[in-house]
N, C-alpha and C positions, 0 to 999 in steps of 0.2 A: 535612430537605428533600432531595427528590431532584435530581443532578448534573445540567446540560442536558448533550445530547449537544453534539461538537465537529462541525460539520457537515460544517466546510470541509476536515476529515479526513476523516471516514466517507464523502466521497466520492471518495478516494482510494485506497478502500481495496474487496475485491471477494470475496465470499465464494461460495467452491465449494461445491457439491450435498452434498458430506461435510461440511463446516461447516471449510473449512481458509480464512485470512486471506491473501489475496494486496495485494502492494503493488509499487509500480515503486520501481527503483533508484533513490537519491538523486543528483543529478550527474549529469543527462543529456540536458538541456534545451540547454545551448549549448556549445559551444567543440570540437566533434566537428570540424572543417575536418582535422585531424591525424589523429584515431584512421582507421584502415581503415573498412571498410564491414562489414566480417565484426565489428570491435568494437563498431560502431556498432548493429546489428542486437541484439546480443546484449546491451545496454541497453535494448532496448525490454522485455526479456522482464521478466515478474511474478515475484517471489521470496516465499514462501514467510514468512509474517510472525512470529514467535513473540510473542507474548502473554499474559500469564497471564487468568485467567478472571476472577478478582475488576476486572479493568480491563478489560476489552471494555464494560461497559456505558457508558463513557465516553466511549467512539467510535462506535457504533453505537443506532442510532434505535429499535433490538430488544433484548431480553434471552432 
């Protein structure tokens, strides 16, 4: 029987035109009042996700 996809993941998650997995940093939803603004920025950016292949079907709606 095949895995359902995890949804409330795979939509967190954001795939670029070459097939690379992007995701946002964990930890960066609240308690920024401290960090700077240049840190605070630099939290929003997407990072790069490592994955193996045999589990991407696990998170995503595609194969």
């Amino acid at each position: 029987m095949a895995q359902k996809t995890n949804k409330s993941y795979s939509k967190r998650l954001r795939i670029t035109k070459t097939g690379k997995m992007l995701s946002r940093k964990a930890g960066k939803d609240h308690f920024n009042a401290k960090k700077s603004r240049a840190k605070q920025l630099r939290g929003k950016r997407a990072v790069q996700f490592a994955m193996k292949n045999k589990n991407i079907g696990d998170f995503l709606p595609f194969k």
